[in-house]
C-alpha positions as CSV (number, residue, x, y, z in Angstrom):
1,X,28.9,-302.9,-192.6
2,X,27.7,-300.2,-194.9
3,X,26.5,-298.4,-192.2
4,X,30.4,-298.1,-191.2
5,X,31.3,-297.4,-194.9
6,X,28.6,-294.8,-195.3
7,X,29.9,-292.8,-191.9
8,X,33.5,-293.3,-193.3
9,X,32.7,-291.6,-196.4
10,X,31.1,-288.9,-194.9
11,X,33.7,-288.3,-192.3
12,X,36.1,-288.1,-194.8
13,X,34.4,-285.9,-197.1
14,X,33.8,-283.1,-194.3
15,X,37.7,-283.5,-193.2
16,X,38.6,-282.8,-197.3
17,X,36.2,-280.2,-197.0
18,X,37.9,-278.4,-194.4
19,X,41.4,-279.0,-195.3
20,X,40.5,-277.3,-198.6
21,X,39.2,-274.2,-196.8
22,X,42.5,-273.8,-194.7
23,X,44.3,-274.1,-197.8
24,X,42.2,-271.3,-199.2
25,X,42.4,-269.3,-196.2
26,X,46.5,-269.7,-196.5
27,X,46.7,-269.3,-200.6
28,X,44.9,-265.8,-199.1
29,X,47.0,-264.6,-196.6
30,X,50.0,-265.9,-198.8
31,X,48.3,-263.1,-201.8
32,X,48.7,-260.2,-199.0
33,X,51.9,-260.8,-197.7
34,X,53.3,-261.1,-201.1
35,X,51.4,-257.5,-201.5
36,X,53.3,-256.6,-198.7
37,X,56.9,-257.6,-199.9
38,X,56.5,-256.1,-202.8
39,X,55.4,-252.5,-201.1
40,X,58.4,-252.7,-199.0
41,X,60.6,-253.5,-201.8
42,X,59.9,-250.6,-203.7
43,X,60.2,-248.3,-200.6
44,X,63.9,-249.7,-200.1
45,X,65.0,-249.8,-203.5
46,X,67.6,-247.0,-204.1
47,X,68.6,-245.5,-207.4
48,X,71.5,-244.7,-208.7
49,X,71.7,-241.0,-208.0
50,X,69.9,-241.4,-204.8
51,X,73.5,-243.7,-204.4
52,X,75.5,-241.0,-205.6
53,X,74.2,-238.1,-204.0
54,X,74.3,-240.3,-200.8
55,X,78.0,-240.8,-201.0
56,X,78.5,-237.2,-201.8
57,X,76.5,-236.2,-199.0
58,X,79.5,-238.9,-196.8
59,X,82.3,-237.6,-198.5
60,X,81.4,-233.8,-197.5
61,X,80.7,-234.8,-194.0
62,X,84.0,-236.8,-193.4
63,X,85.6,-233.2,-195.3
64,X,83.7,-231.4,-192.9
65,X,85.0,-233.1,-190.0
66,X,88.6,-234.0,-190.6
C-alpha cells in the first residue's frame, strides 16, 4: 500500500512540475507579445498635428478635384 502511495506522490510531483514549466513558458511568451502591443501602439498613435495636417492635406485634395 505505500508502494502505491509512494508512486502516487511521485507521479504527481513530476505532473506539478511540468504544469509549472508550461506556465512559465506562457507567463514568457505573454512578456513578448505585450512587447509587441506596445511597439505597434506607438507606431499607430497619431498626434494632433499629424491629425491636422492630415485633414488639410483632404481638404486640398477634394479642392483640387471638385
Amino acid at each position: 500500500m505505500a508502494d502505491i502511495n509512494a508512486i502516487m506522490i511521485v507521479l504527481l510531483s513530476v505532473i506539478i512540475i511540468c504544469l509549472l514549466f508550461i506556465m512559465y513558458v506562457m507567463y514568457v511568451r505573454i512578456q513578448q507579445l505585450l512587447t509587441e502591443v506596445n511597439t505597434l501602439t506607438g507606431r499607430m498613435e497619431i498626434t494632433g498635428t499629424e491629425l491636422e495636417q492630415l485633414t488639410r492635406s483632404v481638404e486640398e485634395y477634394k479642392r483640387a478635384r471638385g
